[in-house]
C-alpha positions in Angstrom: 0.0 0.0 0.0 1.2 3.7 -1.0 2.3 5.7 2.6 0.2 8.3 3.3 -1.1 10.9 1.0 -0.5 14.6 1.4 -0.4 16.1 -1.4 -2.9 16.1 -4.4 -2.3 14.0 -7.2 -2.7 13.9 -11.2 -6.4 11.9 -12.4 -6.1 8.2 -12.7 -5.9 7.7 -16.3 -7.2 4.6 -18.2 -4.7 2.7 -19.3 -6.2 1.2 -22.6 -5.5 -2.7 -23.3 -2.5 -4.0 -25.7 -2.2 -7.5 -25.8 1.5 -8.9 -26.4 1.3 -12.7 -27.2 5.1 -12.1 -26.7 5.1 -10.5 -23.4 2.3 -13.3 -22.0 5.1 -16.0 -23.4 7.7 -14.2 -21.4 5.2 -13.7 -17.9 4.0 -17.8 -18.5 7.6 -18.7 -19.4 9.1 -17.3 -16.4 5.7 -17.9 -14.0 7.9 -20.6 -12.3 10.7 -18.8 -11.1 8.2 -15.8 -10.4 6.1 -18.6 -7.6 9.7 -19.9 -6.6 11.0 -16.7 -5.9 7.9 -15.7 -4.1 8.8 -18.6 -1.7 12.0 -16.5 -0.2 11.8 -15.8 3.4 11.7 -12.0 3.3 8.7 -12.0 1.0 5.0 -12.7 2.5 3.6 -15.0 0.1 5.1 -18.1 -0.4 3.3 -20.9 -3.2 4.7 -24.3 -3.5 1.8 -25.9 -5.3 -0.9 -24.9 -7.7 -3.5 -28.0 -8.2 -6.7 -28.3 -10.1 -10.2 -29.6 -10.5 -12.0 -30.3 -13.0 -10.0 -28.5 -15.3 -11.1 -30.7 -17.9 -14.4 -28.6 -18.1 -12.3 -25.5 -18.9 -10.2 -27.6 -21.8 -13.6 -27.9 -23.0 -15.3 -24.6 -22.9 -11.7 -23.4 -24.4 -12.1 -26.1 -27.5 -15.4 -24.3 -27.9 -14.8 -20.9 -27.6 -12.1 -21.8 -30.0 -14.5 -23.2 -32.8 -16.4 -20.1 -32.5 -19.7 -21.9 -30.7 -19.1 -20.5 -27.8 -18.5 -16.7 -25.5 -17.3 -17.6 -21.9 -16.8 -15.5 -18.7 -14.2 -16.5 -16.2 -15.7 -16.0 -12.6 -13.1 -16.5 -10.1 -12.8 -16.2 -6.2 -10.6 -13.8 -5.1 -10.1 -14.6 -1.5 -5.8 -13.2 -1.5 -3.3 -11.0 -3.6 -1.9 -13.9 -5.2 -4.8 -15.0 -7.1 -3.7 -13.6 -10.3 -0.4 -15.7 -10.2 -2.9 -18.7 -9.2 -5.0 -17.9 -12.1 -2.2 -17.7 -14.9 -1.0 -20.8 -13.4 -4.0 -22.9 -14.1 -4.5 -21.4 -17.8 -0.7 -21.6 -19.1 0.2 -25.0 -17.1 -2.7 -26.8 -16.2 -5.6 -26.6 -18.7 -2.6 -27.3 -21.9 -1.5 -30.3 -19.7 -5.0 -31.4 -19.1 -6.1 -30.8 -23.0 -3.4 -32.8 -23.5 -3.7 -35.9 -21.9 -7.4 -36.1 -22.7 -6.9 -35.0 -26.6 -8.6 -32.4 -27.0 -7.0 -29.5 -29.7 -6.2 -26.4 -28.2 -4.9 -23.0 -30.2 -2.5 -20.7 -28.2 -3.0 -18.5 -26.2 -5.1 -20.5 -23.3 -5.3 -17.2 -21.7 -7.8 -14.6 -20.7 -8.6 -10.9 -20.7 -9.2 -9.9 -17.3 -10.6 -6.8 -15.4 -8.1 -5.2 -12.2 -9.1 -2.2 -9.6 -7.4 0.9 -11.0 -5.4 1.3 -7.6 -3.8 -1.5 -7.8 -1.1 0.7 -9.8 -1.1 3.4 -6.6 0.7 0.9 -4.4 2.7 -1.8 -6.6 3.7 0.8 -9.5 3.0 2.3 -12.3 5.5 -1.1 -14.3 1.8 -3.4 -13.3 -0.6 -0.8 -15.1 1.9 -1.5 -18.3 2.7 -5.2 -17.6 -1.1 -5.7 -17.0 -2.1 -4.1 -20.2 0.3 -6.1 -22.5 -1.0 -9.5 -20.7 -5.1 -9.1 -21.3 -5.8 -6.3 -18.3 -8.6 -3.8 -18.6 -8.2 -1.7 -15.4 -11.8 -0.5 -14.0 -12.7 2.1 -10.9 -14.9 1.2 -8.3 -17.5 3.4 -7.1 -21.1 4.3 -8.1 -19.8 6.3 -10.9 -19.9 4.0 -13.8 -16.2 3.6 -15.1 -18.0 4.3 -19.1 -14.6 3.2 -20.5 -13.9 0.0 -18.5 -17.1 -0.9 -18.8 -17.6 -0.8 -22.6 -13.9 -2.2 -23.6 -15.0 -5.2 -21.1 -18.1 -5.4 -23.0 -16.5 -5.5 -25.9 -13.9 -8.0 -25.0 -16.2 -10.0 -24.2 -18.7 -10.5 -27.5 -16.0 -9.9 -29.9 -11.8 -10.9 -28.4 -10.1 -14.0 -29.5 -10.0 -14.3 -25.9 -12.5 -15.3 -22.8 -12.7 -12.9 -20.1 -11.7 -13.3 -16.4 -13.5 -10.9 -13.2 -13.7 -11.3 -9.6 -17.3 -10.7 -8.6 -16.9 -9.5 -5.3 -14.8 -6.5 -6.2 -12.1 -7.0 -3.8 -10.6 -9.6 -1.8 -11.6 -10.8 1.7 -8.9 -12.7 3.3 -11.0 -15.6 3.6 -10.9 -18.6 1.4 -13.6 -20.3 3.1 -16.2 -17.2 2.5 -17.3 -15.6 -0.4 -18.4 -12.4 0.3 -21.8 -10.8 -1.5 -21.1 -10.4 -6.0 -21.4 -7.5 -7.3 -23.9 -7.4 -10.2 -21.3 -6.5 -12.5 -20.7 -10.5 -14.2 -24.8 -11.2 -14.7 -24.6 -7.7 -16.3 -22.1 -8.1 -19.0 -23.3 -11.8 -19.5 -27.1 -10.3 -20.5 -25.0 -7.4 -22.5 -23.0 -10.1 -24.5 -26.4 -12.0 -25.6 -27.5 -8.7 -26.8 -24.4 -7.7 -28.7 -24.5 -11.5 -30.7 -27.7 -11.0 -31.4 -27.7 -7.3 -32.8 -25.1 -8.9 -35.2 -26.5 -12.2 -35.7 -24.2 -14.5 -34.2 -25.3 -17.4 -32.8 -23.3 -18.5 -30.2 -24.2 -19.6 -26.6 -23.2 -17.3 -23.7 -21.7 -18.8 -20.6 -20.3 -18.0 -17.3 -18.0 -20.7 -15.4 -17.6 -20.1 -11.6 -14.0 -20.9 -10.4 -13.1 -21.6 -6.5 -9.5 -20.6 -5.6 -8.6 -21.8 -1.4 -5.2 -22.0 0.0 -4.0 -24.1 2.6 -0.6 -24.6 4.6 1.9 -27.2 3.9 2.3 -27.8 7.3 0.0 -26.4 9.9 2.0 -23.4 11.5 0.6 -23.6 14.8 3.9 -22.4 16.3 3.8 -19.3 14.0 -0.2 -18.2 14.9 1.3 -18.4 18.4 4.1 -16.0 17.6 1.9 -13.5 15.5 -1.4 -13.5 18.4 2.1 -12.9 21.0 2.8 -10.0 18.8 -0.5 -8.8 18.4 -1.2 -8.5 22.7 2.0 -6.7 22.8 1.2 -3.8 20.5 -2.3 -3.8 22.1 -0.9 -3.9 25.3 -2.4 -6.9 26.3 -0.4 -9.3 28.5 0.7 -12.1 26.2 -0.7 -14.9 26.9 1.4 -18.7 27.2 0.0 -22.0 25.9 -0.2 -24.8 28.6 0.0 -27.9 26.6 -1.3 -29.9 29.1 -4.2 -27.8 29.6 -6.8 -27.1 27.0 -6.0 -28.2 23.5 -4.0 -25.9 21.6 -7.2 -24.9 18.9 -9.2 -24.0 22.3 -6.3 -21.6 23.9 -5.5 -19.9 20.5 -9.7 -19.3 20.0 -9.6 -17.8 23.5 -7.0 -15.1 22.9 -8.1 -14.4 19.7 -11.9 -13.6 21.3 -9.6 -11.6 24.1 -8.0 -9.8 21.7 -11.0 -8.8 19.2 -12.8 -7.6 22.6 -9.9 -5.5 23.8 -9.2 -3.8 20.4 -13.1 -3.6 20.3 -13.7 -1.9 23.1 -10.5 0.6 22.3 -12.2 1.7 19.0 -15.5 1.8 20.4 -13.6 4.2 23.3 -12.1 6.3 20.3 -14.8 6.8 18.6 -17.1 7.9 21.3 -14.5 10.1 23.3 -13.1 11.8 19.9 -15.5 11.8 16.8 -18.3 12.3 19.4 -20.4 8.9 18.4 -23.2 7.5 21.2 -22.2 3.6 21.2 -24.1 2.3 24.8 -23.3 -1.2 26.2 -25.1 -3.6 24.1 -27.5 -5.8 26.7 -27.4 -9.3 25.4 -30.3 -11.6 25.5 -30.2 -14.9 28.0 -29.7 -17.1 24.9 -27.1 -14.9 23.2 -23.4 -16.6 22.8 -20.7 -14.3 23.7 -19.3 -14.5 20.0 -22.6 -13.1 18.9 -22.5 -10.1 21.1 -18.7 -9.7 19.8 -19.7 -9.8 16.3 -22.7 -7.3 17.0 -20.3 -4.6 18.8 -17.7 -5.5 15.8 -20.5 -4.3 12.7 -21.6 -1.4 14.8 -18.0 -0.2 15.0 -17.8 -0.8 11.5 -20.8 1.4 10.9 -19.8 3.9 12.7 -16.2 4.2 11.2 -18.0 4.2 7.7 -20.3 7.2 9.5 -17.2 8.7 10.1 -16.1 8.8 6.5 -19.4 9.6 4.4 -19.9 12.0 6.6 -16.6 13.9 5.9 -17.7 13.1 1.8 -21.5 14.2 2.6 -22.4 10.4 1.2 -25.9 9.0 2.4 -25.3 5.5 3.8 -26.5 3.0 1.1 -26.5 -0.3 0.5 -24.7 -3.7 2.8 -21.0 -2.4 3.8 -19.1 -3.5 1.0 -21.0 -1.0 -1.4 -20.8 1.9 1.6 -16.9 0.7 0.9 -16.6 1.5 -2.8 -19.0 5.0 -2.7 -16.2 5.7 0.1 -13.3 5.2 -2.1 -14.7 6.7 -5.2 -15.4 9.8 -2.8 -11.9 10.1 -1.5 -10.1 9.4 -5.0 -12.3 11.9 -6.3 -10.9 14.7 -3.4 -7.2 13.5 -4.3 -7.2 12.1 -7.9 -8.4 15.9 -8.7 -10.0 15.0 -12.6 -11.2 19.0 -13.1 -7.5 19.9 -12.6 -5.7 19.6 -16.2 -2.5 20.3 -14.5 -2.1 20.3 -11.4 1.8 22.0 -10.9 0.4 25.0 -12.8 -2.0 26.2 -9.7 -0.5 28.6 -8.3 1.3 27.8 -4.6 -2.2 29.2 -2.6 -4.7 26.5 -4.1 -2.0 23.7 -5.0 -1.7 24.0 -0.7 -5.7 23.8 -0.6 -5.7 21.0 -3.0 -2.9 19.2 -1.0 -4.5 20.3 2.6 -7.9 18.9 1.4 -5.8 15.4 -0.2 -4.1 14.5 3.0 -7.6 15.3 5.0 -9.3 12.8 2.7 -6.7 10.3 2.3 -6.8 10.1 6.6 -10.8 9.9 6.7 -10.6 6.9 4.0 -8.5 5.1 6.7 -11.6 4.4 8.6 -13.2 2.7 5.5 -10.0 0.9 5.3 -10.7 -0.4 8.4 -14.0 -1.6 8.0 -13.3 -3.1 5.2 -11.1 -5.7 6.2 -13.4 -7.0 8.7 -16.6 -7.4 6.0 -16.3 -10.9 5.7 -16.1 -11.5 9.4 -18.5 -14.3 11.3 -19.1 -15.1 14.6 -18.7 -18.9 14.2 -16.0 -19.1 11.4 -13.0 -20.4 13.6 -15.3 -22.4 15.8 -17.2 -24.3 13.1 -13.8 -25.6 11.6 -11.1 -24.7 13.3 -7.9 -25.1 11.2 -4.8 -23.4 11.0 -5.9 -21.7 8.1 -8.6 -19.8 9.5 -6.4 -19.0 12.4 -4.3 -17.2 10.9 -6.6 -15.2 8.6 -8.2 -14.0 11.2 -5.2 -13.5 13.1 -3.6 -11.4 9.6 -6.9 -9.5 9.6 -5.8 -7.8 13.0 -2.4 -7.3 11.5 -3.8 -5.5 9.1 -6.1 -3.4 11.5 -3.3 -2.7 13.8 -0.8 -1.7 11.4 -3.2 1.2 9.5 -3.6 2.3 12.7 0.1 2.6 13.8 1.5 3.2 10.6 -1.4 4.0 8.3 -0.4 2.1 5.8 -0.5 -1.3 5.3 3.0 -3.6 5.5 4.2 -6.9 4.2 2.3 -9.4 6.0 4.5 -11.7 8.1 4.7 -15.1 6.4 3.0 -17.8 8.6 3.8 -20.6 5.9 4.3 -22.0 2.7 1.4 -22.3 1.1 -0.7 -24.3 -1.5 -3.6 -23.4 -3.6 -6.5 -25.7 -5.1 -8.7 -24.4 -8.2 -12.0 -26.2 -8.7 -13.9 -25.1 -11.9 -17.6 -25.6 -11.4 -20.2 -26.6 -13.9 -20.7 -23.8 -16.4 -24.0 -21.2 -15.9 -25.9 -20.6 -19.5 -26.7 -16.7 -19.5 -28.3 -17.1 -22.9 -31.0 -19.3 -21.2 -31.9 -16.8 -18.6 -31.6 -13.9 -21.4 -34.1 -15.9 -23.8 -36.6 -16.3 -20.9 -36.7 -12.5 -20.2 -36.1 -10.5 -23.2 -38.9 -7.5 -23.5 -39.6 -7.3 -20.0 -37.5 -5.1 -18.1 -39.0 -6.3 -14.8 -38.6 -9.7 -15.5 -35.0 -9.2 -17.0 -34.1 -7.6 -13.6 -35.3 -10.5 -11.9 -32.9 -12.5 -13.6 -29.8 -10.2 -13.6 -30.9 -10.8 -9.4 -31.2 -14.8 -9.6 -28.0 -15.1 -12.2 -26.2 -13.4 -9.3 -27.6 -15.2 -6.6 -26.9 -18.6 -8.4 -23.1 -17.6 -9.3 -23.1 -17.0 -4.9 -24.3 -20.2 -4.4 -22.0 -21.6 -7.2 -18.7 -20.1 -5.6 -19.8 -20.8 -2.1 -20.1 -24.6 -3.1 -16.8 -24.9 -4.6 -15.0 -23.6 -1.5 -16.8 -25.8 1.0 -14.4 -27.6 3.2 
């Protein structure tokens, strides 16, 4: 993440799509040594093993596209930042190899065009807007404002590119590979848009989508290192840190404790904060007779997080709308729209009174976004999710969520995360979704075509939910 903001910057421009066969040979030929040098201690990620299923279903839908019988939409999971490398993993290594073996003719490239968050450039560089562009990217920003030029190249793509087209439908990731947080309507949308482009030019093929689960486990189970990280985490909070007694509890009971001691402390902290110095009324919260203790947590933790988004909208004047994730991305587009100043052709021609105004009001909004930021790493949050399965893995993403919390707060941006583990990833492709169906059924009625857009969005859900099930 980019260090704090204070100054104004220059608008984020759209950087327009130029695929490079070449450039993608270069990025898949050297995708092993990129995963292999992502493994090195001082770097957080850390992929050993990439492994599919039912990749044999996307062989086919690539055979397809190929013969021109076929448009297909990629719709992956995006639970971490190392999806992409996941992603371009299973398209340039696995589905050839599985093609292969089961004989079935594919064409190069086995690749997609794919759609990234504008941003992503603000903190990794401007090199990833032009790498991304050469390999397939379209980059689109978030917000309520409708990105028109994202938007329509993506549409585009879509009917017309020698290539499928790849989108996360929740907009952002989570931290969670065992939750898929609420899609945006975004996929059904260009799925009903590509029917209607085929058929204003009288092309006949079928329009699908084809859900695609990414989760990520540990090698080994780093028990030892959750320990270390929830030790770290009571000392910056100033909790006492707590030791395991191995002959006590088990260990999955102790570490559950401290993490529940932990979210209450830093709870109650922010709840202190917000009431003592943004002036917000946040009373004791009576629990029922029947309520669990994690529900009461979990009911304190989402009005923080409303109040933190309060905070923010009403620095922008936004009206609360929508579940928190959309409050999220009205939030950002506000605050990008206070620094990325788009009405200012240039911005080292003001003269030195208003470039200080622009830069005083930049650094102003760039701070009340880091309450949104905050929020928004706790969206996916449940009351039960360690206690229903409790694995290492959701250990320490709940433990890294807290990292994350506790760092904006000290540091205000957001760090390396430590590295708890190598890691390996698992891709199941699910069972292909017709949108051409659903468009045939509805086509004339506007009410009728909303209610599929709704049920096409609700089925994906379901879809991804299923294929990262435990």
């Amino acid at each position: 993440m980019p260090k704090l903001i204070h100054s104004t910057q220059p608008p984020l421009k759209f950087i327009s799509p130029r695929f490079n066969p070449l450039v993608l040979k270069t990025v898949s030929w050297f995708l092993p040594l990129i995963l292999w040098v992502r493994t090195r201690p001082w770097l957080p990620a850390g992929i050993v093993k990439i492994e599919a299923k039912n990749a044999e279903i996307l062989a086919k839908l690539y055979q397809e596209f190929q013969a021109g019988k076929i448009r297909f939409l990629i719709a992956f999971r995006h639970p971490e930042v190392e999806d992409p490398l996941s992603m371009l993993y299973l398209l340039s290594r696995i589905v050839p190899k599985v093609a292969r073996d089961k004989g079935i003719p594919l064409e190069y490239p086995v690749h997609s065009h794919f759609m990234y968050e504008r941003g992503m450039t603000l903190w990794a560089g401007n090199w990833l807007g032009w790498l991304f562009s050469y390999v397939g990217g379209v980059p689109v920003r978030r917000g309520r404002r409708v990105d028109r030029n994202a938007i329509q190249m993506a549409r585009d793509l879509f009917a017309n590119a020698k290539m499928p087209i790849a989108i996360a439908p929740e907009g952002g990731i989570n931290g969670h590979s065992g939750i898929v947080s609420p899609l945006e309507p975004g996929v059904a949308q260009l799925g009903f848009w590509c029917v209607e482009d085929l058929q204003k030019a009288n092309r006949e093929e079928t329009v699908v989508i084809i859900p695609i689960g990414i989760k990520y486990s540990y090698v080994n189970p780093p028990w030892s290192k959750i320990d270390w990280l929830l030790s770290k985490l009571e000392a910056d909070s100033g909790l006492p840190v707590a030791e395991i007694n191995p002959t006590g509890k088990k260990l999955e009971e102790v570490l559950c404790q401290r993490i529940l001691n932990l979210a209450e402390y830093l709870i109650t902290e922010m709840e202190e904060f917000y009431r003592c110095f943004y002036h917000r009324d946040l009373p004791a919260i009576l629990a029922k007779e029947t309520a669990k203790p994690n529900d009461i947590l979990i009911t304190r933790l989402h009005r923080l997080m409303d109040t933190a988004l309060q905070v923010c909208e009403q620095y922008f004047n936004v009206q609360p709308q929508g579940n928190f994730i959309y409050r999220c991305r009205r939030l950002e587009e506000a605050g990008w729209n206070y620094i990325y100043r788009d009405k200012i052709a240039d911005i080292n021609s003001l003269p030195p009174f208003k470039r200080a105004l622009a830069d005083w009001v930049a650094e102003e909004a760039d701070l009340r976004m880091q309450h949104m930021r905050i929020a928004e790493g706790f969206v996916a949050v449940t009351a039960n999710y360690i206690q229903d399965k409790p694995t290492a893995e959701r250990f320490a993403e709940t433990a890294l969520l807290m990292f994350d919390m506790l760092s904006r707060i000290k540091e205000s941006t957001l760090p390396g995360r430590p590295r708890l583990g190598l890691k390996q990833a698992m891709i199941t492709v699910g069972k292909p979704i017709s949108v051409s169906e659903r468009w045939q059924m509805c086509q004339g009625n506007k009410q009728a075509s909303r209610r599929e857009l709704s049920d096409l969005t609700n089925d994906l859900q379901v879809e991804l939910e299923a294929l990262v099930k435990d």
